[in-house]
C-alpha positions as CSV (number, residue, x, y, z in Angstrom):
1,X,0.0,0.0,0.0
2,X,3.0,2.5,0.6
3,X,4.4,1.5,-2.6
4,X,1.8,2.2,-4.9
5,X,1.5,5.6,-2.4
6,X,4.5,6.8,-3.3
7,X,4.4,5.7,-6.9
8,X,1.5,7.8,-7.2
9,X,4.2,10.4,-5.9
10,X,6.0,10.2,-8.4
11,X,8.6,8.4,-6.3
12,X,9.9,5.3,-7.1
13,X,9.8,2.2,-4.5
14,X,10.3,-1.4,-3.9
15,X,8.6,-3.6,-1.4
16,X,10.2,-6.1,0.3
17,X,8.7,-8.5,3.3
18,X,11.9,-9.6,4.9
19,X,15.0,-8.4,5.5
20,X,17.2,-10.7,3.4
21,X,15.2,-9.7,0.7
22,X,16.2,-6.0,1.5
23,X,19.4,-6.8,1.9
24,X,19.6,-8.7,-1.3
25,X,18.1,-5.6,-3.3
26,X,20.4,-3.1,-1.2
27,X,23.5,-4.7,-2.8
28,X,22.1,-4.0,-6.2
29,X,20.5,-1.1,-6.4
30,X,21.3,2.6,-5.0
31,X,18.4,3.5,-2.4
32,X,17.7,7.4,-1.2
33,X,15.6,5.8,1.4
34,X,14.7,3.3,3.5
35,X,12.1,2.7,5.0
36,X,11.5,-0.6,7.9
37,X,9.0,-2.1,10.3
38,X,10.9,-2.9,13.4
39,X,9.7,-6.4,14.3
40,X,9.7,-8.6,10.8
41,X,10.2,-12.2,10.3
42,X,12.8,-14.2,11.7
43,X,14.9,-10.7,11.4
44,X,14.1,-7.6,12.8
45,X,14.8,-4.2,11.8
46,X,17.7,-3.0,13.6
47,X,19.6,-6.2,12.2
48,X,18.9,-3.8,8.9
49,X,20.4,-1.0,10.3
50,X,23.5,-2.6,11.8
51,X,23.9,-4.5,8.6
52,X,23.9,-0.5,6.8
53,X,26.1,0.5,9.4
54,X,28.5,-2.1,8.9
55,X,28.4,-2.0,5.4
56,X,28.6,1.8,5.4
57,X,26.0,2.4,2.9
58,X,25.2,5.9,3.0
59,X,21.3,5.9,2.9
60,X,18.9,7.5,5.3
61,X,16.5,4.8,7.0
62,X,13.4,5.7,9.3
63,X,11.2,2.9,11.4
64,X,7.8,1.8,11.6
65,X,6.3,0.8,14.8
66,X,3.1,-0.2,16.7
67,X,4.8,-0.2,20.0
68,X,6.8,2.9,20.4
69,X,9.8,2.6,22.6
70,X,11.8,5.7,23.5
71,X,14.9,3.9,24.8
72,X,15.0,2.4,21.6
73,X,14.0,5.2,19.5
74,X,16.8,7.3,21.3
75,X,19.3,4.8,20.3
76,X,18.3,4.6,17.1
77,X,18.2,8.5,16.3
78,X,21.6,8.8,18.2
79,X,23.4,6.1,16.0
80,X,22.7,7.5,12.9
81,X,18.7,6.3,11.9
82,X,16.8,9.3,10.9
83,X,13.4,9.0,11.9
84,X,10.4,6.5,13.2
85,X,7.1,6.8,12.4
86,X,4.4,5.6,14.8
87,X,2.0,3.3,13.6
88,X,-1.0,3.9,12.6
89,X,-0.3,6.9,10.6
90,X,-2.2,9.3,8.0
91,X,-0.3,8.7,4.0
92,X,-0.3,12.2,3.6
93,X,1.7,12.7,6.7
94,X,4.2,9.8,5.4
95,X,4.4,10.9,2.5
96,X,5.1,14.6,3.3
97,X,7.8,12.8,5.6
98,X,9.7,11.0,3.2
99,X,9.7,14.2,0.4
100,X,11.2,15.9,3.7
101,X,14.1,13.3,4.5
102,X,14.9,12.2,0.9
103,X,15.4,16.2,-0.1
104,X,17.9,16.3,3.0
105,X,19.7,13.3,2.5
106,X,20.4,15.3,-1.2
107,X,21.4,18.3,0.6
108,X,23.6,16.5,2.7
109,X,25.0,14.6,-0.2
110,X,25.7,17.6,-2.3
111,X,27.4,19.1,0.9
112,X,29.8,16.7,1.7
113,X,30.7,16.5,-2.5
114,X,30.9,20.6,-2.2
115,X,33.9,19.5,0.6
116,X,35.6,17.4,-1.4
117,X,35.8,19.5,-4.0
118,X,37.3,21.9,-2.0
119,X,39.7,19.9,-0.2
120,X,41.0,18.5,-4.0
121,X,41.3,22.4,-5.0
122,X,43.2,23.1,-2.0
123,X,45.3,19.9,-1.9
124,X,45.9,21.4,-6.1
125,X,47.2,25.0,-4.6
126,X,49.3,23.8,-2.1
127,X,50.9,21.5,-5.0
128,X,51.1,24.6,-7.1
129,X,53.0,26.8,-4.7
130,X,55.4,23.7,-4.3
131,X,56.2,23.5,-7.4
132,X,56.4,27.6,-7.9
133,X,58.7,27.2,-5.4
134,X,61.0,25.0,-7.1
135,X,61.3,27.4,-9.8
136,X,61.7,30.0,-8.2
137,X,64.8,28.6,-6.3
138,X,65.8,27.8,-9.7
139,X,65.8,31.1,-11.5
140,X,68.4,33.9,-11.4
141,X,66.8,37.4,-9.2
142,X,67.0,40.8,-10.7
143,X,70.0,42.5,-9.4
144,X,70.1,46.4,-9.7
145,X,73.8,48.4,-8.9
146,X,73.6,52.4,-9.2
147,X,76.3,54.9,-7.4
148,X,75.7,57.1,-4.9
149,X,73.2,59.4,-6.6
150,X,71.1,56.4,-7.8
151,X,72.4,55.9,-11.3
152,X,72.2,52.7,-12.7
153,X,75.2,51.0,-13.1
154,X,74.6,47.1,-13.9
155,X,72.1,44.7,-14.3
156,X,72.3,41.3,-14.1
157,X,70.4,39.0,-17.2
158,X,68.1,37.8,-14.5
159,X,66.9,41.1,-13.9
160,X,66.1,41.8,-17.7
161,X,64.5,38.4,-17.6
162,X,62.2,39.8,-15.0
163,X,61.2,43.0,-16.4
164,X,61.5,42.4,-19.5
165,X,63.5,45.6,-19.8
166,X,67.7,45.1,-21.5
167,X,70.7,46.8,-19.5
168,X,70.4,48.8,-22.7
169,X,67.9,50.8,-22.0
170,X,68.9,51.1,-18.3
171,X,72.6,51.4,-18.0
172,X,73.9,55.1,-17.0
173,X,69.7,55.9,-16.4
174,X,68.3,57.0,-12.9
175,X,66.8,54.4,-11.0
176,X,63.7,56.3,-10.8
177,X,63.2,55.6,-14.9
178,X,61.5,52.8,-13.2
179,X,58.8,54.6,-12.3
180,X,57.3,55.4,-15.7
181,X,56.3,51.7,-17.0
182,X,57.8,49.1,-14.6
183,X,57.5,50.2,-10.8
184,X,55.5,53.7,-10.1
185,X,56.0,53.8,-6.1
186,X,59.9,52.9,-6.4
187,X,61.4,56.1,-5.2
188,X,65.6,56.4,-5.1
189,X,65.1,59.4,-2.8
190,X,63.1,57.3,-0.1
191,X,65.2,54.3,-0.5
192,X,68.7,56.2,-0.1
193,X,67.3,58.1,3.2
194,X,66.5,54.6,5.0
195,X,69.6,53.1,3.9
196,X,71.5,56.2,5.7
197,X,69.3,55.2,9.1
198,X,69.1,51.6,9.3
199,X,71.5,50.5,6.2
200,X,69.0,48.9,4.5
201,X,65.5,49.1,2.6
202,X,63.2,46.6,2.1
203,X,59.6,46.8,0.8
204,X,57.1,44.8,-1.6
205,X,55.9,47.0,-5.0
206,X,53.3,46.1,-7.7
207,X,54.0,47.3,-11.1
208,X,53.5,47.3,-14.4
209,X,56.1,45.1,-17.0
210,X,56.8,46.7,-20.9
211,X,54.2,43.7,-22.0
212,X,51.6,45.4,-20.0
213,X,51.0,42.2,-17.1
214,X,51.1,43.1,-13.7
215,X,53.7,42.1,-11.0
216,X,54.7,41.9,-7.7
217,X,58.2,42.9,-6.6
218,X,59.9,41.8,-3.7
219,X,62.9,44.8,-3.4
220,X,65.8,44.8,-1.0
221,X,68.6,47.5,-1.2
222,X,72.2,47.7,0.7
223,X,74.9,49.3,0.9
224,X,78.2,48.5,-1.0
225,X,81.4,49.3,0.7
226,X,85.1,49.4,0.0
227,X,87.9,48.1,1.9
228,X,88.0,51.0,4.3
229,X,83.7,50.8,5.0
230,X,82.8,53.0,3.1
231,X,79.7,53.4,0.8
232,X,80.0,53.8,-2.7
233,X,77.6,52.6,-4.2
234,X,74.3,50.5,-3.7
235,X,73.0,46.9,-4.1
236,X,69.4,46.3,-5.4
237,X,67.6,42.8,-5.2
238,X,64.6,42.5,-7.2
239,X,62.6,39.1,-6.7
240,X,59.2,38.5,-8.7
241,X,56.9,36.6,-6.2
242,X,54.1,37.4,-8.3
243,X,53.5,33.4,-8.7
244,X,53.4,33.5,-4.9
245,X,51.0,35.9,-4.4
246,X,48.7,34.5,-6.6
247,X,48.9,31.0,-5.3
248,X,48.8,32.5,-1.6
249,X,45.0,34.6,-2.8
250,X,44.4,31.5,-4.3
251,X,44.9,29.3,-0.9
252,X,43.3,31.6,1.4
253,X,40.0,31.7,-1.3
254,X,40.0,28.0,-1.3
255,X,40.2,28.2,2.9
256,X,37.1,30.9,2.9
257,X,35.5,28.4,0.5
258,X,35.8,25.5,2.8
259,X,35.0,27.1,6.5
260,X,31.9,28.4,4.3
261,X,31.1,25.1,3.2
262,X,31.6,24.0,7.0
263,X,29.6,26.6,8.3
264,X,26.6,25.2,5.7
265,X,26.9,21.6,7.1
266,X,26.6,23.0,10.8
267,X,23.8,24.8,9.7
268,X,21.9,22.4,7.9
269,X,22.5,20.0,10.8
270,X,20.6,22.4,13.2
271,X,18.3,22.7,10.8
272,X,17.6,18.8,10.9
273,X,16.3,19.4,14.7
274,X,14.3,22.9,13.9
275,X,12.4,21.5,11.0
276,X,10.5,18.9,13.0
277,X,8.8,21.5,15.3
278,X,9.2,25.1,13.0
279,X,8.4,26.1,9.6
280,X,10.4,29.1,9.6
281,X,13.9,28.9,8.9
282,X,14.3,32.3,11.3
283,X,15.0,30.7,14.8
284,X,18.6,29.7,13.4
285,X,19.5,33.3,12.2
286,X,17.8,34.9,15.0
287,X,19.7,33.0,17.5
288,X,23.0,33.2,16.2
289,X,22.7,37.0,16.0
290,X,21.7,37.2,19.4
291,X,24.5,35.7,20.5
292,X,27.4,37.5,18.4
293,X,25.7,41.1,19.3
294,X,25.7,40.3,23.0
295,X,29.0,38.8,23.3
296,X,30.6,42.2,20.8
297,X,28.7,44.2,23.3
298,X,30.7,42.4,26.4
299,X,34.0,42.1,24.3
300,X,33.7,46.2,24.2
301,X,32.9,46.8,28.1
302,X,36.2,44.3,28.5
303,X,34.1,41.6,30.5
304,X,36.1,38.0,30.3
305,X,38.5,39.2,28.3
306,X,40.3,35.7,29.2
307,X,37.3,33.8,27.2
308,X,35.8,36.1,25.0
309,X,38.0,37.5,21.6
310,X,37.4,37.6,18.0
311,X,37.4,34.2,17.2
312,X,34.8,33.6,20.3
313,X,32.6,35.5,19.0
314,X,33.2,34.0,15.5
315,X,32.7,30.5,16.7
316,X,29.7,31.2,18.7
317,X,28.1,32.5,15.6
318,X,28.5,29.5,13.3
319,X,27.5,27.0,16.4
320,X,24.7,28.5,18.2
321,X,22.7,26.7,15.4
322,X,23.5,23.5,17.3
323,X,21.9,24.2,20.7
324,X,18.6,22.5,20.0
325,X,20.3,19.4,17.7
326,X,19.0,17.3,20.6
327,X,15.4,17.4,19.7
328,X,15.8,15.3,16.6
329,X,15.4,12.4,19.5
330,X,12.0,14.0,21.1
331,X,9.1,12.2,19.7
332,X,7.0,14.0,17.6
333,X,3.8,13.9,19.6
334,X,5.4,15.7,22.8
335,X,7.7,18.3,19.9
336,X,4.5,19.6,18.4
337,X,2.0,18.9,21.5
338,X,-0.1,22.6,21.7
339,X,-1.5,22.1,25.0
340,X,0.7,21.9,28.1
341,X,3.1,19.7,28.7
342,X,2.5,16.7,31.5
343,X,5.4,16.3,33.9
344,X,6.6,13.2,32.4
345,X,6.5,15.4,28.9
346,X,8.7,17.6,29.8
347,X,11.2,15.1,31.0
348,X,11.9,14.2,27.7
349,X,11.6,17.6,26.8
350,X,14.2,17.9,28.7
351,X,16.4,15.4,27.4
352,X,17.1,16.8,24.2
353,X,20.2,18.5,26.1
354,X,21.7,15.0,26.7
355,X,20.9,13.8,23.4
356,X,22.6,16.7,21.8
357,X,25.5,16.2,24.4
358,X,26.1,12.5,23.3
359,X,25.6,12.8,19.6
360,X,28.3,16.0,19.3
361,X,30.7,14.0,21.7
362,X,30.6,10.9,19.8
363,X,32.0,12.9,17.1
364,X,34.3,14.7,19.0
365,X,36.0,11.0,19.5
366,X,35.5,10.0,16.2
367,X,37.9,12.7,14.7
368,X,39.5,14.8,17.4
369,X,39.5,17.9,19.3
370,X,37.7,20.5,16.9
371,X,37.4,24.3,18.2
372,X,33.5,24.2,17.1
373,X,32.6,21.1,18.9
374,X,34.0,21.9,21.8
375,X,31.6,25.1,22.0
376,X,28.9,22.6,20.4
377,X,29.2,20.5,23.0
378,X,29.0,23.5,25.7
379,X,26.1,25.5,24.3
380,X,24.3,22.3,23.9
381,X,24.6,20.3,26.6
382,X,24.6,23.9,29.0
383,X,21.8,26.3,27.5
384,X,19.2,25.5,30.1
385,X,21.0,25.4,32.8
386,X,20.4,28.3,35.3
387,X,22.1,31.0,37.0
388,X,21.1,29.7,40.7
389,X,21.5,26.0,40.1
390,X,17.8,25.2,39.2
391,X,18.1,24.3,35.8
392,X,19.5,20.9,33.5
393,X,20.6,18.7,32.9
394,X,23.3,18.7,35.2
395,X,22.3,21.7,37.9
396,X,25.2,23.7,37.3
397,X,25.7,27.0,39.4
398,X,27.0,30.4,38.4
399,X,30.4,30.5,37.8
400,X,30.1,26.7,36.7
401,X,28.4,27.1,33.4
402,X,30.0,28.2,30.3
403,X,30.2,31.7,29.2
404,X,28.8,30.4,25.6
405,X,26.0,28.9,27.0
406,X,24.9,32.0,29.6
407,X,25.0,34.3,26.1
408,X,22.9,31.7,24.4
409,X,20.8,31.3,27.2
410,X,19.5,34.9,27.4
411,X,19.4,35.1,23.2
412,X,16.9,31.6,23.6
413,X,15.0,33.0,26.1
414,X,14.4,36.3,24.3
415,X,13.8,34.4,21.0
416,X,11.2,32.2,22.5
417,X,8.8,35.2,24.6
418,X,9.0,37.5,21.6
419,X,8.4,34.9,18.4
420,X,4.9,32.6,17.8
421,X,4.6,29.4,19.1
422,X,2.4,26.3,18.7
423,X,1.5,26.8,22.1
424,X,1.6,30.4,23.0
425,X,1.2,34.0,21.3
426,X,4.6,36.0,20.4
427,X,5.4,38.7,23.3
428,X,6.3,42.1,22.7
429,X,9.9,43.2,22.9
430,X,8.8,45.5,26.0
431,X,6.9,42.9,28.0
432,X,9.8,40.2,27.1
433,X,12.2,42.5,28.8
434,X,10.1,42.7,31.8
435,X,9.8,39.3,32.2
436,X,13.3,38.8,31.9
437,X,14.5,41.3,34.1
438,X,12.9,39.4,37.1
439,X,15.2,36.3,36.5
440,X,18.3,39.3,37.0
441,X,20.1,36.7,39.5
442,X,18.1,33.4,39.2
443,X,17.8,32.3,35.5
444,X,20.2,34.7,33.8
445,X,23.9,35.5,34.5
446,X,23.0,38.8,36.2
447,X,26.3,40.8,34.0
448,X,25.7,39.6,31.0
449,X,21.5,40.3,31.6
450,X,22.5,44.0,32.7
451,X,24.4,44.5,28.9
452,X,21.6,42.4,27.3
453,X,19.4,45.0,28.8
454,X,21.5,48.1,27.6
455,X,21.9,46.8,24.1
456,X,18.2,45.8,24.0
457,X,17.3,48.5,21.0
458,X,19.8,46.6,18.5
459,X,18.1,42.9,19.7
460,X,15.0,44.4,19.1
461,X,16.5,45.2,15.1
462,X,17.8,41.7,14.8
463,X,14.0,40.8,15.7
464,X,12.2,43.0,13.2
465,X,15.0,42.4,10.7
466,X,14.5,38.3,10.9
467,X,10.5,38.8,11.2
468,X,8.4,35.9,10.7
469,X,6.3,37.6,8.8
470,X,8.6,39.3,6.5
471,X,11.6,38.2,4.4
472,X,14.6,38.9,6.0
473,X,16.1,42.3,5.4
474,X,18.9,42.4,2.9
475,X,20.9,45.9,4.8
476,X,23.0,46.2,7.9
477,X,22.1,44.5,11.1
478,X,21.4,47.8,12.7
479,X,12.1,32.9,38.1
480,X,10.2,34.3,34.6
481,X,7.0,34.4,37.0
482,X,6.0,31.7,34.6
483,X,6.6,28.0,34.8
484,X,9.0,26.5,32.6
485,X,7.2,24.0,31.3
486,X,5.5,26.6,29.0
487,X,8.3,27.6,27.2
488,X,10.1,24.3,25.1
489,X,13.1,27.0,23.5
């Protein structure tokens, strides 16, 4: 009956009543989905899933179940499995579900093909400044000698083979004739004056050869003496690292390249967990904007100037995305549940901290310390706890939770008062800030609340600018008294 569902889709599918059979058609055919009951004969579904871990086929699977089991749905979601679907079901919600995974798992695919594209374009630079390098080691530099009022002397062949200009033309000239067509900012005058002070003159020109192609000069000039130490005349190195330059741009485009790539992977992970319970792709830009204008503003008032710099702030921007990557573990029917959660609800609420905790750990073992996982790890295991020890997972206190998670904190909270939710009305800016200001001390970091408070104009930009309603704008980024339970940020 699925089948011919999603035939009707447009989507191509097999059926298979076992999970040999599956098997069997998984080792001939490329899948973009699969799709398993968990209890099947003689076999059950998870012996699936091991068998497409083992085999390392890279193809998204969800589950079917009657009997929902959220030990085992946790596990599932947190070794890789995608989804589960409880049975019974409505098709149109299946089927909107599988158009939803299979168009990730293309994302995802053209991602991680965008990465290794760039890592072969990089691993190509670094091989062409290698071999730049051996020719340049190889080739004669441009050596310039004029007198003591800058007339040129000599020149050596490598230098003509630089410019492209003969010793004929340049013998018995002023150095400065390089001006006109060759080097415009070489200037005898300043050169001669530094030499006097420091006995020697070193800088880095661009140019213009007699065939018109630009260059890069690298230019050192010292003093010649006699045998009595005295200056007579003056020594002028002339090195083309054009080749260099251009391989160098070319390196640090291919590194922009790939820390942008990066940064689309992190974000398209988050968005794994925000899809599920948002249809605005806001929160994420919201959030991370938050976070980098609060920690600038404490960066300027010189507040933990041991933890927060440039590259802080820079790193809390591209992984604030990840604080909710938990969630993709929270059953649906508690994630989108309007009315208010029961107790035990928000106990697995709750647990999306620990989910997101294991799942950015595990990778963290897999490949090794990485500067963005470590503050994954910290905004998402950390973001709920609370200033006097009352929140989770963990009950941390003051001083004892992260500085990344106390910005993200207040940015969360801010987000979730002042935006529309499935279970509660968006807040004004004003009335946000009141509420907040009674957790000065008790939910919030009460420092980092008093600059949220002062720079609560340009939060209240970021706001309009990322509106719900609106498209994003395309210019310059000019105890709560309430239970917890009604706010799932």
């Amino acid at each position: 009956m699925l089948s011919k569902a999603l035939m009707r889709e447009q989507i191509e599918a097999l059926a298979v009543t076992d999970i040999d059979s599956a098997i069997d058609s998984i080792e001939k055919k490329h899948f973009d989905l699969i799709v398993s009951d968990i209890y099947l004969p003689h076999k059950t579904g998870m012996d699936l899933f091991n068998y497409i871990k083992e085999k390392k086929v890279e193809v998204p699977i969800i589950f079917m179940t009657g009997n929902p089991n959220l030990e085992m749905a946790v596990n599932f979601l947190t070794q890789g499995g995608n989804d589960y679907i409880v049975k019974p079901f409505m098709l149109p919600d299946f089927i909107r579900k599988i158009k939803t995974i299979i168009d990730k798992h293309q994302l995802k695919r053209e991602e991680k093909n965008l990465v290794k594209d760039l890592r072969a374009t990089l691993s190509n630079r670094l091989s062409e400044l290698r071999i730049y390098q051996d020719v340049f080691e190889s080739t004669d530099d441009g050596l310039v000698i004029t007198d003591m009022e800058g007339n040129i002397v000599r020149v050596n062949s490598g230098f003509e083979k630089i410019t492209g200009m003969s010793s004929v033309q340049l013998v018995h000239q002023h150095l400065n004739v390089l001006q006109k067509s060759l080097l415009p900012e070489l200037d005898f005058a300043v050169i001669e004056n530094q030499l006097k002070k420091e006995n020697s003159w070193h800088g880095e020109l661009t140019g213009n050869r007699e065939s018109d192609s630009s260059w890069y000069a690298s230019i050192t000039f010292s003093p010649i003496r006699n045998e009595e130490s005295q200056v007579f005349a003056y020594a002028g190195l002339f090195k083309d690292v054009s080749g260099q330059r251009q391989v160098e741009q070319a390196l640090i485009n291919s590194l922009q390249q790939m820390n942008f790539a990066q940064e689309a992977i992190i974000f398209g992970l988050a968005r794994l967990a925000e899809h599920r319970d948002s249809d605005t792709g806001f929160h994420l830009e919201r959030i991370r904007n938050y976070c980098r204008l609060l920690a600038e503003q404490l960066m300027r008032r010189h507040m933990y100037p041991d933890v927060i710099n440039g590259s802080f702030i820079q790193m809390l921007y591209r992984t604030a995305p990840l604080h909710d990557i938990g969630k993709v573990g929270i059953p649906d029917y508690i994630l989108l549940k309007t009315e208010k959660l029961t107790e035990p609800e928000f106990e697995i609420m709750k647990s999306h901290t620990t989910i997101g905790f294991n799942t950015l750990n595990s990778i963290l073992k897999q490949y090794g310390e990485m500067d963005f996982l470590k503050m994954g790890i910290e905004i998402t295991h950390c973001h709920h706890e609370r200033w006097d020890g009352t929140g989770y997972p963990q009950g941390l206190k003051e001083e004892e939770i992260p500085v990344s998670a106390r910005i993200l904190s207040i940015a969360d909270v801010y987000d979730a008062l002042t935006t529309e939710r499935s279970y509660k009305e968006a807040y004004t800016h004003e009335l946000t800030l009141d509420i907040m200001k009674k957790d000065h001390g008790k939910h919030f970091a009460p420092d980092i609340l008093d600059v949220f408070i002062e720079s609560s104009e340009m939060f209240d930009k970021i706001r309009e600018h990322f509106s719900e309603h609106l498209n994003p704008g395309t210019g310059e980024l000019p105890d709560f008294g309430i239970p917890q339970f009604m706010f799932r940020y």
